[in-house]
N, CA and C of each residue as an Amber inpcrd file, in Angstrom:
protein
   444
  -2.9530000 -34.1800000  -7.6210000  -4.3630000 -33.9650000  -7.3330000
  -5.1380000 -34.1030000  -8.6490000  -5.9540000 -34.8660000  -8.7580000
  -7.0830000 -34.9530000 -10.0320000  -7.7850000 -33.7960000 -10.0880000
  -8.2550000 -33.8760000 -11.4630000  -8.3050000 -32.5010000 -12.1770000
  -9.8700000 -32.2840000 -11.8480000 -10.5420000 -32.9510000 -11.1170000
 -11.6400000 -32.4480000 -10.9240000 -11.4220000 -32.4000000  -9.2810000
 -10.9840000 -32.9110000  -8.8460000 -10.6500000 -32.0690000  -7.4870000
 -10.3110000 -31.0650000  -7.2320000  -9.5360000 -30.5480000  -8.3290000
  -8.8300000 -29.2610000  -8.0930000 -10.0310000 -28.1370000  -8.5970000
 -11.2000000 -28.7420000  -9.4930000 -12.6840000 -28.1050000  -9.6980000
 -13.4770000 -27.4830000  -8.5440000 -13.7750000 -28.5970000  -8.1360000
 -14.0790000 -29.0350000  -6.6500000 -13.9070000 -27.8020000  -5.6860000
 -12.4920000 -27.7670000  -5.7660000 -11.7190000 -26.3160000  -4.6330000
 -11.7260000 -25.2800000  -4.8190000 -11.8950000 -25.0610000  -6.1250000
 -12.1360000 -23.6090000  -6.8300000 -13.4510000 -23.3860000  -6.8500000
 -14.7830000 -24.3740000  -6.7590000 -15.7700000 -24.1710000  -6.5150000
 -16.2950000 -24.0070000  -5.4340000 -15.5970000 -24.7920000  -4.3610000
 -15.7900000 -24.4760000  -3.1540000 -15.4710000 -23.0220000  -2.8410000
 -14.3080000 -22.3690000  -3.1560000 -13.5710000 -21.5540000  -2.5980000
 -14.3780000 -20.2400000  -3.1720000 -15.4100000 -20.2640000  -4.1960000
 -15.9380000 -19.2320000  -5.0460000 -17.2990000 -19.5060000  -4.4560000
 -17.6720000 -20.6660000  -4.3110000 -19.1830000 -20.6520000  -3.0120000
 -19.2550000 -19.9440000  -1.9810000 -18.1220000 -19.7410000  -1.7000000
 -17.6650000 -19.2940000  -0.1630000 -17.8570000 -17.7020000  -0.1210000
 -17.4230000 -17.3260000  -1.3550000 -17.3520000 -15.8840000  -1.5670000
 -18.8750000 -15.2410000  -2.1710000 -19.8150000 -16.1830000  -2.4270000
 -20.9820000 -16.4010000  -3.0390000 -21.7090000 -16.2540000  -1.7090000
 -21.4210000 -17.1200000  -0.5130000 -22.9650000 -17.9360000   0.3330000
 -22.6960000 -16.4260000   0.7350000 -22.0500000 -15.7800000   1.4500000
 -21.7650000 -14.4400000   2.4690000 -21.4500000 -13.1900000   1.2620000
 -22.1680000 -12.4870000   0.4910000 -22.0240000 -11.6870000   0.2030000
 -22.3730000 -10.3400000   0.6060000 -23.3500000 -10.2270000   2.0870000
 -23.6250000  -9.2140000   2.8110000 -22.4900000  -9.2520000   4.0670000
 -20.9860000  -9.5180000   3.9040000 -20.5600000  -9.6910000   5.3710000
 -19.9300000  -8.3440000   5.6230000 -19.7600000  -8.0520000   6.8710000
 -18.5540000  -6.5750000   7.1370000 -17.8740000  -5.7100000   6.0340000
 -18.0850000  -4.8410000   5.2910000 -17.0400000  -4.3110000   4.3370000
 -18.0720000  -4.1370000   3.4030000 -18.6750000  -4.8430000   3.1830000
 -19.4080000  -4.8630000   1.6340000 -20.4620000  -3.4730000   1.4390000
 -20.3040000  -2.8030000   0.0160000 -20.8930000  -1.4330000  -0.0570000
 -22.0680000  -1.9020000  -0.5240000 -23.8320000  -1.3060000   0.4560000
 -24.9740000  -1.7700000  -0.0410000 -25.6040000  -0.1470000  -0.3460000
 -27.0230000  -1.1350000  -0.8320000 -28.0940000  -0.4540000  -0.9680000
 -29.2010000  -0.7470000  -0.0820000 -29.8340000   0.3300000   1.1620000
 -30.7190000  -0.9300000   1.8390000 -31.7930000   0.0090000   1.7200000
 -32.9320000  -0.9160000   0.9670000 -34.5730000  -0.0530000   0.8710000
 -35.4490000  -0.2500000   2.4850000 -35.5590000   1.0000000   3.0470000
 -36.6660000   0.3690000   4.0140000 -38.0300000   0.7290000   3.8620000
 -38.4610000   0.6710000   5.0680000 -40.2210000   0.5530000   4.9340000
 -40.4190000   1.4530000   6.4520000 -41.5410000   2.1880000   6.7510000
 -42.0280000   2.5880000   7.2250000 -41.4080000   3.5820000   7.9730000
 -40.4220000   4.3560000   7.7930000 -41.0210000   5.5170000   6.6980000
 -39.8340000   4.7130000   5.5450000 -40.6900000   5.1330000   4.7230000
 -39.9810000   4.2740000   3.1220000 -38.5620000   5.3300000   3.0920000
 -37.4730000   4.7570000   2.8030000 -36.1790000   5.4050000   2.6510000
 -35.3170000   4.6420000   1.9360000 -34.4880000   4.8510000   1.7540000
 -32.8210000   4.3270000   0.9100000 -31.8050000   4.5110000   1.4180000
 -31.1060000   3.8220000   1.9260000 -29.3460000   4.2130000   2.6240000
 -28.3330000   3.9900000   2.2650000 -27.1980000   4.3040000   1.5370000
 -25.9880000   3.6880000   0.8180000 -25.0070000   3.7740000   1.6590000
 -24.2000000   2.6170000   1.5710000 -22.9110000   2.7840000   2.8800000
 -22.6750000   1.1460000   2.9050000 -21.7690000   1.1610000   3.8280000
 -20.5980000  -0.1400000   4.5360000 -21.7040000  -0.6870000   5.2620000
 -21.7950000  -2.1510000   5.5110000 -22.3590000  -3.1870000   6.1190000
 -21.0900000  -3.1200000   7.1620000 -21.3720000  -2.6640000   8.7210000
 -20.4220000  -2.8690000   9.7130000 -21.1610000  -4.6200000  10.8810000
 -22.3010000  -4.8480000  10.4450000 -23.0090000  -6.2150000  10.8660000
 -24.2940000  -6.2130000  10.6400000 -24.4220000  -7.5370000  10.2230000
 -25.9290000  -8.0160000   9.5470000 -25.8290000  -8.9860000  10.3930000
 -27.3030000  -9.1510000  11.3700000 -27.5700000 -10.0790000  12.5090000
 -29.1170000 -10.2100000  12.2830000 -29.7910000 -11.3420000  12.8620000
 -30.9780000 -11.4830000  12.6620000 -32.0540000  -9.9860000  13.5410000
 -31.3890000  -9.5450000  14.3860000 -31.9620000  -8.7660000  15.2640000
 -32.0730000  -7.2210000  13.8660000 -31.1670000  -7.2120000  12.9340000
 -31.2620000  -5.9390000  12.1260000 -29.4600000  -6.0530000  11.4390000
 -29.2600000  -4.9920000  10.7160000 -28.0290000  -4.1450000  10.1300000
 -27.5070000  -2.8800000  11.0870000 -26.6270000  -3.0840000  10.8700000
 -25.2340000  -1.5980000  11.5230000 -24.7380000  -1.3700000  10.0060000
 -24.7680000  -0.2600000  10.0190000 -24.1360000   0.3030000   8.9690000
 -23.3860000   1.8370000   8.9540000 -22.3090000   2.4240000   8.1020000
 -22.0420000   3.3740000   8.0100000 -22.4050000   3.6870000   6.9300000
 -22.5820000   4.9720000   7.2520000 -23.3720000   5.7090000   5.3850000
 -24.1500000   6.8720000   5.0710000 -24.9800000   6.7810000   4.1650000
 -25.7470000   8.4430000   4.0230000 -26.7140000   8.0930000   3.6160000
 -28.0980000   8.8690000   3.8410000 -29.2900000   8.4940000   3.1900000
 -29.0480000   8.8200000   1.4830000 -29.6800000   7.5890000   0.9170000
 -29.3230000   8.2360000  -0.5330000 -29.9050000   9.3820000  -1.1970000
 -30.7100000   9.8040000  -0.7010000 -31.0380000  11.6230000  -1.1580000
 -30.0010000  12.7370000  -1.1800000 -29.2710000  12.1820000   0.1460000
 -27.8910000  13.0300000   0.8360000 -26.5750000  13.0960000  -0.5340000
 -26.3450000  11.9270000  -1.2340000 -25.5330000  10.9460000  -1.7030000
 -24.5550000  12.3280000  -2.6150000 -25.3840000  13.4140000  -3.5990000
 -24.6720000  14.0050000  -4.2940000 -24.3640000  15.5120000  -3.1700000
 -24.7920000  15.2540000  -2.0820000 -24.3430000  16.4400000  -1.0740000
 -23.3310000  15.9150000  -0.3770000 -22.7480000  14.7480000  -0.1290000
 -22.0520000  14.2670000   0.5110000 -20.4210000  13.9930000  -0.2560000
 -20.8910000  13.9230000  -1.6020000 -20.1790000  13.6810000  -2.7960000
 -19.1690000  15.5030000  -2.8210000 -20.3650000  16.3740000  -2.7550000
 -19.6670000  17.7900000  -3.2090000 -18.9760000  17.9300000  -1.3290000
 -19.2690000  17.8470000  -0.3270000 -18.4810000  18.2030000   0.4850000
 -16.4930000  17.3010000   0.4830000 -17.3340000  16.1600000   0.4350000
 -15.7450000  15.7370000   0.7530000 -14.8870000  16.0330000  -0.9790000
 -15.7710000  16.3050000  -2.1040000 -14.6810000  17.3380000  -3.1050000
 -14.0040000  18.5200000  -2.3730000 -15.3330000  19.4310000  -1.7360000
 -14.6440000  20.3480000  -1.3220000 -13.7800000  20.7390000  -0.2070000
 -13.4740000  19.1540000   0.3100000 -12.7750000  19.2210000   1.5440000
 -13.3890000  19.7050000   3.2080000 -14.8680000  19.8080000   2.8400000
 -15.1360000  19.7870000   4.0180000 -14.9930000  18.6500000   5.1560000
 -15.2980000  18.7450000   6.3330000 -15.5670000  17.7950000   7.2370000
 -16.9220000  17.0910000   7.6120000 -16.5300000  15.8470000   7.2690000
 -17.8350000  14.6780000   7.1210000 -17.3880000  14.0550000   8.2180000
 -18.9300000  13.3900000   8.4500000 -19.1250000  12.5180000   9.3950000
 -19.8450000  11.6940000   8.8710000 -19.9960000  10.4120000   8.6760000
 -20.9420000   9.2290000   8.0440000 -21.5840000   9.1440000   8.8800000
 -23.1260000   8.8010000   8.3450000 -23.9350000   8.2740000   9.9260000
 -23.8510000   6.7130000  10.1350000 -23.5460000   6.6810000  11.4470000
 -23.5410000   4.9760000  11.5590000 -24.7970000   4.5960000  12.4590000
 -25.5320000   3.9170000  11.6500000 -26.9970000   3.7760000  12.0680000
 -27.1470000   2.1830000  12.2900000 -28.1730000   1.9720000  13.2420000
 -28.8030000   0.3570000  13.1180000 -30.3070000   0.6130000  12.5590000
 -30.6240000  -0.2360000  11.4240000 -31.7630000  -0.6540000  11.2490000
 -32.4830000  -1.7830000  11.9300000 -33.3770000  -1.8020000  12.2390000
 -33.8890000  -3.3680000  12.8690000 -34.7260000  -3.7230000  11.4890000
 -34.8530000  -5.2700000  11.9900000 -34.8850000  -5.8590000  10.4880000
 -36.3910000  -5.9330000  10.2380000 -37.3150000  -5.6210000  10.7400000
 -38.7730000  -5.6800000  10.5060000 -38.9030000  -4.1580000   9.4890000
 -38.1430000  -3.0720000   9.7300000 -38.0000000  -2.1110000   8.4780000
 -37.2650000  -2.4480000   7.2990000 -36.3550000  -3.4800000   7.3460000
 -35.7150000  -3.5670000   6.4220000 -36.4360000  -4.6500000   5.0310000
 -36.6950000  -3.7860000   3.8800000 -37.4340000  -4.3220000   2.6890000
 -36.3150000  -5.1700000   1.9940000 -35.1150000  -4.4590000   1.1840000
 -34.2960000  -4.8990000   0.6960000 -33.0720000  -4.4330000   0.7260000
 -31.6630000  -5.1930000   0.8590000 -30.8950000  -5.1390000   0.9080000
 -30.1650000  -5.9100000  -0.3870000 -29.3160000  -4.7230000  -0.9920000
 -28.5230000  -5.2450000  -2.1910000 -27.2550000  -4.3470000  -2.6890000
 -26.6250000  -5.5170000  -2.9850000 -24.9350000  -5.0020000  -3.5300000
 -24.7370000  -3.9640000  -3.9130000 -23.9440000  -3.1370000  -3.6610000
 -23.6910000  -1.6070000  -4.6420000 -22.8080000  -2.2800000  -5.5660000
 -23.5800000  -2.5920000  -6.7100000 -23.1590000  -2.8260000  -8.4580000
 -22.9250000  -2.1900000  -9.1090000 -22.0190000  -2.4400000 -10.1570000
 -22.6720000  -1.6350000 -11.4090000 -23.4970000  -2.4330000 -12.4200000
 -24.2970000  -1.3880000 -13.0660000 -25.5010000  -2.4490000 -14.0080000
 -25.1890000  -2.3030000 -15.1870000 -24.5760000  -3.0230000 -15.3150000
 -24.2770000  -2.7700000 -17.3670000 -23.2700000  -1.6850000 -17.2090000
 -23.7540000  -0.7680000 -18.4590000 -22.6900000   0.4290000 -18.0560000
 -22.9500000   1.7060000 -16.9470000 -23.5470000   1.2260000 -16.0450000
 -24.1880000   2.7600000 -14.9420000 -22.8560000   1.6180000 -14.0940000
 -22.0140000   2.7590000 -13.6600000 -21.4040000   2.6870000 -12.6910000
 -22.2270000   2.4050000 -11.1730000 -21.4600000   1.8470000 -10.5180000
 -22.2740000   1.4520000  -8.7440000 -21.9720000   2.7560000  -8.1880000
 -22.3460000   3.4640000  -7.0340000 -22.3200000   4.5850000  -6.7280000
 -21.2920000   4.2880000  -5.6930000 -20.1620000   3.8100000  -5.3500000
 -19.3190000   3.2410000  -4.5660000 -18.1490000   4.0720000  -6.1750000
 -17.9870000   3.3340000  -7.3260000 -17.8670000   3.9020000  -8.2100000
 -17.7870000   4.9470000  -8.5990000 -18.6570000   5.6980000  -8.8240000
 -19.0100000   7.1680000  -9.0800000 -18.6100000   8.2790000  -7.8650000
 -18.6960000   7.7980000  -6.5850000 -17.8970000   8.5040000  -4.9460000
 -16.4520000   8.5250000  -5.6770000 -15.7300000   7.2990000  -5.6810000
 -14.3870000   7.4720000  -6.1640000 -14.2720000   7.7940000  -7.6220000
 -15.2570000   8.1140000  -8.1970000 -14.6200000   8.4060000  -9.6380000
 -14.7910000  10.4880000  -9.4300000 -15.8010000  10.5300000  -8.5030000
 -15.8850000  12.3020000  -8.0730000 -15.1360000  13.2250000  -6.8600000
 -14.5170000  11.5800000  -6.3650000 -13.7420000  12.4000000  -5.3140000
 -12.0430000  11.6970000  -5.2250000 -11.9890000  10.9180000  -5.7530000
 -10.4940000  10.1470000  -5.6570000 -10.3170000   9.3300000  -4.5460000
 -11.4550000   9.2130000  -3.2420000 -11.6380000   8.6030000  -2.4570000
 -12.1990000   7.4260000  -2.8080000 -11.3130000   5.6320000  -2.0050000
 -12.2560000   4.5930000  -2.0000000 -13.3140000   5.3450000  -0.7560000
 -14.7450000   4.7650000  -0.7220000 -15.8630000   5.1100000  -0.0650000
 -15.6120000   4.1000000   1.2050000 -14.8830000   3.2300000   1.3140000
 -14.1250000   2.1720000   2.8850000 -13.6710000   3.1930000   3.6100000
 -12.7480000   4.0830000   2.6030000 -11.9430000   4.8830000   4.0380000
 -12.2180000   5.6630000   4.2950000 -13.5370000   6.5450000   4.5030000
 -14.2830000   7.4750000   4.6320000 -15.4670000   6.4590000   5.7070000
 -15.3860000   5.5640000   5.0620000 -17.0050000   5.2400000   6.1300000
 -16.4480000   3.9790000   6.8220000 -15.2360000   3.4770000   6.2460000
 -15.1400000   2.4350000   7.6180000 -14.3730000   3.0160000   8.8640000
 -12.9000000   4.4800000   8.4810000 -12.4220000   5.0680000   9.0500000
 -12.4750000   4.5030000  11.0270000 -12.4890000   2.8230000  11.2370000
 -12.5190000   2.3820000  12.6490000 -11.7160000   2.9770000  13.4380000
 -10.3580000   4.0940000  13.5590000  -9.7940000   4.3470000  13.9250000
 -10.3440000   5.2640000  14.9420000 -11.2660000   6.7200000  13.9020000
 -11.9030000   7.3310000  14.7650000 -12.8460000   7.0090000  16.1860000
 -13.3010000   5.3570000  15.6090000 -14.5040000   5.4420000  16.5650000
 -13.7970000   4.8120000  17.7840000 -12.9140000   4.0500000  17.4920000
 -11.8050000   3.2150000  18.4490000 -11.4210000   4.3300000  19.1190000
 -11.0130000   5.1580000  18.8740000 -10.5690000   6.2840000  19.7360000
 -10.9140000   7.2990000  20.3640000 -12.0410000   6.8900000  20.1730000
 -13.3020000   7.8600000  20.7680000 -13.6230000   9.4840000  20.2250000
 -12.9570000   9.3290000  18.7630000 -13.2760000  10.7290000  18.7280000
 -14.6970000  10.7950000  18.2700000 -14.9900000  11.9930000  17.9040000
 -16.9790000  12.2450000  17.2780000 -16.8540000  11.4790000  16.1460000
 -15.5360000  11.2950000  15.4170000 -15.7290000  10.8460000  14.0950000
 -16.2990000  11.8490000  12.7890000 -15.5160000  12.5920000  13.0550000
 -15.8710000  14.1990000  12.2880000 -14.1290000  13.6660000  11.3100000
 -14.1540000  13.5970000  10.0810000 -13.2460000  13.4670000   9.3620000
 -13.1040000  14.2400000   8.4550000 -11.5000000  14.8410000   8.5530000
 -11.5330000  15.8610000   7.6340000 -10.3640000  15.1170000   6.7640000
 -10.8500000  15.5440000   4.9470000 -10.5280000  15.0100000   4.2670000
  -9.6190000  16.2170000   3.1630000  -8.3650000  15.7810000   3.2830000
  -7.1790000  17.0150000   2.3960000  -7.1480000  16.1650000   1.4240000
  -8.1100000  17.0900000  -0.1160000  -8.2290000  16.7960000  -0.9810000
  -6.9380000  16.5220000  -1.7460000  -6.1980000  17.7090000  -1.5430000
  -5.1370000  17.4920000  -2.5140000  -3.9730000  16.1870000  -2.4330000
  -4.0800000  15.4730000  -1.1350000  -3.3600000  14.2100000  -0.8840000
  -4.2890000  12.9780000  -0.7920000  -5.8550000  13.0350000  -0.8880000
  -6.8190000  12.0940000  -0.8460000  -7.0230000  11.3920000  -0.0380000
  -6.4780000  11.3670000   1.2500000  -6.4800000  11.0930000   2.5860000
  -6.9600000  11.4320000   3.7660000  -7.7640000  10.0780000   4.3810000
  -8.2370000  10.9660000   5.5750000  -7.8280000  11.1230000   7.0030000
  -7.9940000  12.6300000   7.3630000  -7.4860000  12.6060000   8.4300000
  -8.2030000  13.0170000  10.1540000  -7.7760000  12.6650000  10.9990000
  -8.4800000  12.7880000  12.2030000  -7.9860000  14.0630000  12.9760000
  -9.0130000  14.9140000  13.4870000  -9.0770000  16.4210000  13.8080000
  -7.5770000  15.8990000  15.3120000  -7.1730000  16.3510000  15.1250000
  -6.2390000  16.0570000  16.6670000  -6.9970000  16.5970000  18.0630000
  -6.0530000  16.1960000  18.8530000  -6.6410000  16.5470000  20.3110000
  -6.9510000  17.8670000  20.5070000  -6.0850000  18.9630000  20.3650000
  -5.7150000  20.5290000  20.6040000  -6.8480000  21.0030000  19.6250000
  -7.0450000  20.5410000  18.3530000  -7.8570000  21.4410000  17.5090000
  -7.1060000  21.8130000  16.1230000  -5.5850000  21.5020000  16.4430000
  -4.5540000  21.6320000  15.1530000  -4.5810000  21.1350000  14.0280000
C-alpha cells in the first residue's frame, strides 16, 4: 500500500472520530435557555427533535460528588431537552490544566462517571434506577428485588 494511502486511512479513520463527536457515551456540557441552566452528564441521543441525556444539573455537581463519596444512593436524572432550549452543547474537557469535571467525579470518587450514569442495566430492568454505590469496592450496585 503507498504511503500516502495509508495517510489517507488514518485520516479518514480520525475524521470519523472528529465528524460525530456528540454520539451516545460522550460526557457533555449542555447550556440552555429559557430558564437559563447547565447540565453535565452522558449524551444517551442527540436527534434533531432535542437531546436524552443522563446527568445532574451542574449546581447539583459537588452534591452529587459528596453523596456517591459517601455511599449514598443516587439516581441520575435522565432528562430530554428539546432543541429550541438548547443554547450550547460541548465536550466535557479539560482546559489546559483544569481538569474536565468527568475528571474531577473520578478523581473524588474512584468512579468512571459512565457507570453511574449510563448504568443501562437498571433501566432495562425496570428498576427506579436508584443505585447504590459500595465505596469501598467502587462498584455499582442494583437494590435487589426483596430490599437485601
Amino acid at each position: 500500500m503507498p504511503k500516502n494511502a495509508e495517510r489517507m486511512a488514518e485520516g479518514s479513520t480520525s475524521q470519523a472520530r472528529v465528524r460525530d463527536p456528540f454520539s451516545p457515551g460522550a460526557m457533555v456540557v449542555v447550556t440552555l435557555g429559557n430558564p437559563r441552566d447547565k447540565f453535565w452528564g452522558m449524551i444517551l441521543a442527540l436527534a434533531p427533535e432535542g437531546l436524552s441525556m443522563s446527568g445532574a444539573e451542574l449546581a447539583s455537581f459537588e452534591d452529587l460528588v459528596l453523596m456517591v463519596k459517601d455511599g449514598e444512593s443516587v439516581s441520575p436524572a435522565v432528562v430530554f431537552f428539546p432543541m429550541h432550549r438548547i443554547e450550547r452543547i460541548e465536550l466535557d474537557l479539560p482546559d489546559g490544566n483544569l481538569p474536565s469535571l468527568s475528571q474531577r467525579f473520578l478523581a473524588k470518587t474512584g468512579i468512571e462517571p459512565a457507570a453511574l450514569l449510563g448504568s443501562p442495566g437498571a433501566r432495562e430492568n425496570g428498576a427506579e434506577g436508584n443505585i447504590n454505590l459500595d465505596t469501598r469496592s467502587r462498584s455499582a450496585v442494583r437494590p435487589s428485588e426483596d430490599g437485601e
